[in-house]
N, C-alpha and C positions, 0 to 999 in steps of 0.2 A: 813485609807488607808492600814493598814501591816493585817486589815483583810480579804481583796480580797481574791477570790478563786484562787489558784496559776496554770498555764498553765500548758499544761502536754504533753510531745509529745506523736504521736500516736501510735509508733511503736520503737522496741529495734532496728532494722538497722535505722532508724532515729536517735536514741540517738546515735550509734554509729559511722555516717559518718557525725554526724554535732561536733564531737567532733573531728575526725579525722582530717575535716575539717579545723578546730580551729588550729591542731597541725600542720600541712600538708600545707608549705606554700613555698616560696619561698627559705629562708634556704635551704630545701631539694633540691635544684635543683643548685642553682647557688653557694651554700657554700660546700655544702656536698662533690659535687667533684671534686671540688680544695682543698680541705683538704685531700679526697684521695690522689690526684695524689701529694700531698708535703709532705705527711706523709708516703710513701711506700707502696703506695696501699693496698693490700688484707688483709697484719696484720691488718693496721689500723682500716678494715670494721670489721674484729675478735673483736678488741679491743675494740670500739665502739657500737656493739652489745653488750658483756657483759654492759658495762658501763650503757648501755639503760634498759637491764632487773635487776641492781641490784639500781638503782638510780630513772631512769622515774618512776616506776610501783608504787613504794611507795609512792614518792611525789603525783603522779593523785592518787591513788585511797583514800587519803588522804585528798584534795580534791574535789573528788565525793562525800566524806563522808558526808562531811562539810555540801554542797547544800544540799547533799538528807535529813540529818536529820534537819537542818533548816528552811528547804522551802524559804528561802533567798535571795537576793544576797549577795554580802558582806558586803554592806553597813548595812543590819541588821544581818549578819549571825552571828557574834560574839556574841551579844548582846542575841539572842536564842540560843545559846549552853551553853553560860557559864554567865550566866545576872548578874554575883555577881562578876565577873571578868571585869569589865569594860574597863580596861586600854586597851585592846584588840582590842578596839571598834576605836581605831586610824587607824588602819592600812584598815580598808572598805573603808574611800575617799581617803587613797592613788592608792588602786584596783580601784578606778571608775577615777582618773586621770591619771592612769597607761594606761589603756585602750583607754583614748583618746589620750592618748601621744601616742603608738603604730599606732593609724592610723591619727596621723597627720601624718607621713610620707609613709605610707605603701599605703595610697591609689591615695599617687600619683604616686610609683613605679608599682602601677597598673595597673594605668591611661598608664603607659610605656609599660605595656604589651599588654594594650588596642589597643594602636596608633601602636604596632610592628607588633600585627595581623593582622588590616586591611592594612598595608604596602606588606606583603609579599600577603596576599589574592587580592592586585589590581594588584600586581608587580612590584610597585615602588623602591624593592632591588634589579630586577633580574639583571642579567648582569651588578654588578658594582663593580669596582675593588675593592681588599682590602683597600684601603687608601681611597677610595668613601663611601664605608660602615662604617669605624669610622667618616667621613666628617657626615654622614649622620644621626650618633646619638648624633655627638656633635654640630649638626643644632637643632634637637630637645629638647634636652636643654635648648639650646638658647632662646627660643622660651616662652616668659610668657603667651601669650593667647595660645596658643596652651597645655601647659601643665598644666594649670590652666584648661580650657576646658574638656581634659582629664580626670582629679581629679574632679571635681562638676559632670561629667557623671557616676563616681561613687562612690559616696557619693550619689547621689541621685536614680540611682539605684540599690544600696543593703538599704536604706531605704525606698524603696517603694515598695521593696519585703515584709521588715520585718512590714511594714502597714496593709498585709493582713492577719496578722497574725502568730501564730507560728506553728500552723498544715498544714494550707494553705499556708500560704508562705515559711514561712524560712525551715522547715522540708521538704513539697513535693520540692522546688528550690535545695536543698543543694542536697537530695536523688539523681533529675536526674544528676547534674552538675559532683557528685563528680563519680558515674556509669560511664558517658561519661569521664570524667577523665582520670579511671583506665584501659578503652578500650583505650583509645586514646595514653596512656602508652605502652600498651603491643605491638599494633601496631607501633609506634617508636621504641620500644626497637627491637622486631623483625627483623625491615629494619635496624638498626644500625650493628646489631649482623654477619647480611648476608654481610654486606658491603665487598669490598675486600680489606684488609688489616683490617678489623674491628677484626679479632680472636684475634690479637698482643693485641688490647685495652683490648679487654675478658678477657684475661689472667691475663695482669697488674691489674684489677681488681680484680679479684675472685681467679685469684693463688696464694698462701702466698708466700712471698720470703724473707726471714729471710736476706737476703743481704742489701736488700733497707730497712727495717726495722732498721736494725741495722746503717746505715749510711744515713737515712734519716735526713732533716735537723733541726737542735736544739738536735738529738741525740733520744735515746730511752726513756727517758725522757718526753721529749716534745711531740712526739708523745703520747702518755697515757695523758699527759693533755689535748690534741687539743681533741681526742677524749670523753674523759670524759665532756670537756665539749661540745661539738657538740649534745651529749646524752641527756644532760640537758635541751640544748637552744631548741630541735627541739619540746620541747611536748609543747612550751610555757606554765610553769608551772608557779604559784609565784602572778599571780595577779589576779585571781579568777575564770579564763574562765570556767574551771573545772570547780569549784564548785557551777556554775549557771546554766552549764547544768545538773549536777547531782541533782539540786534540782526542775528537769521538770519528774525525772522519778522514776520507783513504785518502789518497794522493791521485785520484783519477782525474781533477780537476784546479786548475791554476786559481790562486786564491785573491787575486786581486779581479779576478770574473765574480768571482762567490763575493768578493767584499760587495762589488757593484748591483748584483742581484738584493741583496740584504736593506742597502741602502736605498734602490729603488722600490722595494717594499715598503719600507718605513715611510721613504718620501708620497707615496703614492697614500699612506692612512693619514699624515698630517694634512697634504692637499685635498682632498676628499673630508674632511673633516670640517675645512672651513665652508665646501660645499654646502653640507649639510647646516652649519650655525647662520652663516651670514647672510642667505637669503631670508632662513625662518625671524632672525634679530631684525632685520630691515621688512619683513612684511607684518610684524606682531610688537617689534620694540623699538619702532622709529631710525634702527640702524645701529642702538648704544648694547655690546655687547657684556662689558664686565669687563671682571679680573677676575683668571684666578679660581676659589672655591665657589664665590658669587654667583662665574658663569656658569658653571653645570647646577646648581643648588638650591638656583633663587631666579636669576634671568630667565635659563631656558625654562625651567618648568612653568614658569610664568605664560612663554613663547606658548609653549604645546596646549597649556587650559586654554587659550583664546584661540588657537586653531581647529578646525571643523575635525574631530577623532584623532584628539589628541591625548586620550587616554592611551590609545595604540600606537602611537608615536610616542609615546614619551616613553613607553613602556620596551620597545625597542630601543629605542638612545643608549638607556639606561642597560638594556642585555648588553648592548654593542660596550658603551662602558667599563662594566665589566668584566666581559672578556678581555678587554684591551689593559683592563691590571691585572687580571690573574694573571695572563699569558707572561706580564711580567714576573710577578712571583711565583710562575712556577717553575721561569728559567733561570733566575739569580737564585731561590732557594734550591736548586741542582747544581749551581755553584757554591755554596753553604754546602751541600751535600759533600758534592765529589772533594772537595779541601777536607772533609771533616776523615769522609772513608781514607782518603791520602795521608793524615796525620796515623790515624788508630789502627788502619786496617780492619776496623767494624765491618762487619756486611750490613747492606744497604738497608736493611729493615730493623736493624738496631740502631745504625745511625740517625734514620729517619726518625724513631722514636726519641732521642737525645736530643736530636736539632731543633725540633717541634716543642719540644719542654721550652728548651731553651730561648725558642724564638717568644714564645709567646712571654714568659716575664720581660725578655729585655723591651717588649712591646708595650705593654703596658704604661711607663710614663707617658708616651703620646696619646694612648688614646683616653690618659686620665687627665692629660694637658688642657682640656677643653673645659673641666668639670670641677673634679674635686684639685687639680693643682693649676686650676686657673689663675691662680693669683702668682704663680711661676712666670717670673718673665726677663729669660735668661739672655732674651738679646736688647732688652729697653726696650722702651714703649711698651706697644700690646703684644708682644713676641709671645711666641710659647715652644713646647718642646717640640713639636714639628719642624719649628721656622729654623732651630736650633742645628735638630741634625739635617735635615734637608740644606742649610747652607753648608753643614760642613761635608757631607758628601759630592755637592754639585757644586762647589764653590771651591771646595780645595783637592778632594783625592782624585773627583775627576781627570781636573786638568793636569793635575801635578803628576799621576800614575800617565796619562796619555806620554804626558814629557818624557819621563824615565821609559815607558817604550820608546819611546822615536829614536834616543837617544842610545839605547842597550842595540837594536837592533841597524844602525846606520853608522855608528862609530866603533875603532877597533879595541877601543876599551870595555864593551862591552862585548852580544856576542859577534858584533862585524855584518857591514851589508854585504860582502860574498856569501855568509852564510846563509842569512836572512833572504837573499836575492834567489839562490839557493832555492830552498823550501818553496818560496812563496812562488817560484816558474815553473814547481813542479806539477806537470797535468795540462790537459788539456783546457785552452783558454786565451784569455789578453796575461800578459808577462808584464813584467817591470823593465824599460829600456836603461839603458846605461845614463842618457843624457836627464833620467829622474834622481841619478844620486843627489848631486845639489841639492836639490828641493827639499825631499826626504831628510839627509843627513841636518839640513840650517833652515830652511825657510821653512816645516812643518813646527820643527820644534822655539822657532821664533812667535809662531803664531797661539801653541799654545800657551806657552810662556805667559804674553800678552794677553789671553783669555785671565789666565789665573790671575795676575796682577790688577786687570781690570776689575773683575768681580770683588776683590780686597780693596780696590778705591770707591767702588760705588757701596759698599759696605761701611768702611768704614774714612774716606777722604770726609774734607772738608764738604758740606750743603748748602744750597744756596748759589 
């Protein structure tokens, strides 16, 4: 079975908008800027950029490395780079349960953007008061066959994309969705920008102000955490995605150019994203954007009924939205995939069939977390089984898998940066210089260290 001829995609903007994909998800939209606007706006977007190009770039193209020179997924990639090194070969079923941990909950938060599009496209938000519009997302909640419905609609449509294949389905699907996407973007940001009272949002955003900076909340401190790790969480790095899609593509291209492409895509939908909320918050909600589910489910829709044709605006957000989860799940569930055909040697439309069963029971406690096991609250307080896995994917395999790459691919105990340096300078592009070992080999994996450690103190340290 690991001698199959391995998939390839057709094309480098395929590798690169099904990886962006990958990265490019909901985070960027509903986290990104509510961490703006609590962090001091425009420094933070400063700070958080750097953080992006000296932390993301390493760890993906790193990686990319892995996939491309293994032809792999995780589940054997270790065991083909470094076969003498076995102990390694632990951390592939933690990446293929990483993976399905990530969309047991993600695809039912989906499924929410699913059920929000066709709401605002029939009109069932328009004209309803504020207090109706959070009435009306905490009905849908409530709701188990309704939100179970939502979640099996897809689950089973991003697995019966990825049945047609990986040139045919999941490459040509990803290409037009994430295209449509990035128009669908620039037209919201646009109308946001024009709004009247929307310049004041501009501003808070994109103008530094060393004031809020400095007396923003937790201090200047806190801010350079939030953002370091905002940097970290948005490439979804640590549990393989990368390095299964790097091992679909040729060596014609140097991978620390392809990491940079990836990352300026991603970076370029959370920036654009705050275009589009925070002039519409500041010309329709005084400038208070949310948190969280709040802001996409209660704020904005609130935003768009007091805007002149905000049934068509909203109605777009909400496509926009949703493609930006599918995109995700239907590049992590092609990671589920390729591990699964990697284990069994299924072809890809049996597999597809198994994954899909599969995905949807382990899916299930989240989207029943809200309703009938509401009263589950598995992290104290109001916790539910969202808050549960979503902390323990973004809170510990992220960072802890990013580590174990930095570490497998920079030191000679794993599989060594000659190798890795290697791989990743092959092709046409920007290269890794000799005077990056340092950095790569200690100060990458210091930093995430310190990401993971932190998210366990702000979890669970002393309050107050």
């Amino acid at each position: 079975m690991e001698n199959q001829p391995r998939e390839t995609l057709g094309s480098r903007l395929g590798f690169i908008l099904l990886s962006a994909g990958c990265a490019i998800g909901l985070g960027n939209v509903w986290r990104f800027p509510w961490l703006v606007g609590q962090n001091g706006g425009a420094v933070f977007v400063l700070i958080y950029l750097v953080f992006l190009l000296l932390l993301g770039i390493p760890v993906m193209t790193m990686e990319f490395a892995m996939g491309r020179a293994s032809r792999k997924s995780p589940l054997h990639m270790y065991g083909a780079l470094a076969p003498e090194k076995r102990a390694w070969s632990w951390h592939g079923p933690v990446c293929f349960a990483a993976n399905y941990l990530l969309m047991m909950f993600y695809t039912t938060v989906c499924g929410w953007m699913v059920l929000y599009f066709a709401k605002f496209a029939t009109g069932q938000l328009s004209g309803l008061a504020p207090a109706e519009v959070g009435a009306a997302f905490g009905a849908m909640l409530g709701d188990p066959v309704l939100l179970c419905t939502a979640m099996a609609l897809v689950v089973v449509a991003g697995f019966f994309i990825l049945s047609m294949g990986l040139r045919a389905g999941l490459e040509r699907v990803t290409k037009a969705m994430m295209l449509l996407l990035l128009a669908m973007m620039v037209v919201l940001a646009v109308n946001s920008c024009f709004l009247k009272g929307g310049a004041e949002g501009v501003a808070f955003y994109l103008k530094p102000d060393l004031g809020r900076f400095l007396h923003a909340e937790g201090g200047p401190g806190r801010v350079c955490v939030n953002a370091m790790n905002q940097a970290f969480f948005t490439l979804s790095l640590g549990i393989g995605s990368m390095a299964i899609f790097g091992s679909y593509i040729g060596k014609e291209r140097s991978l620390p150019g392809e990491s940079l492409h990836v990352t300026l895509l991603d970076t370029f939908v959370a920036v654009v994203a705050g275009l589009i909320i925070f002039p519409a918050c500041f010309a329709y909600n005084g400038g208070e954007t949310g948190a969280g589910p709040g802001l996409i489910f209660v704020t904005l829709p609130n935003v768009f009924n007091a805007m002149p044709g905000g049934r068509l605006w909203g109605t777009l957000f909400f496509a926009f939205m949703t493609f930006a989860a599918f995109s995700t799940v239907l590049a992590v569930c092609e990671n589920i995939l390729a591990m699964t055909m990697d284990r069994t040697g299924w072809p890809r439309q049996r597999a597809c069939a198994a994954c899909s069963g599969l995905l949807f029971l382990l899916s299930l406690p989240c989207a029943l977390g809200f309703n009938l096991l509401s009263g589950f609250h598995p992290m104290g307080g109001g916790s539910n089984v969202l808050d549960l896995e979503d902390f323990i994917v973004s809170n510990l395999l992220l960072p802890a898998g990013a580590l174990l790459f930095s570490l497998f691919c920079c030191h000679r105990f794993g599989w060594g940066w000659e190798n890795f340096v290697a791989e990743a300078n092959t092709g046409r592009g920007p290269k890794i210089r000799p005077w990056m070992r340092f950095y790569c080999a200690w100060i990458v994996p210091a930093i995430v260290l310190a990401i993971l450690l932190l998210g366990l103190w702000d979890k669970f340290g002393p309050k107050g």
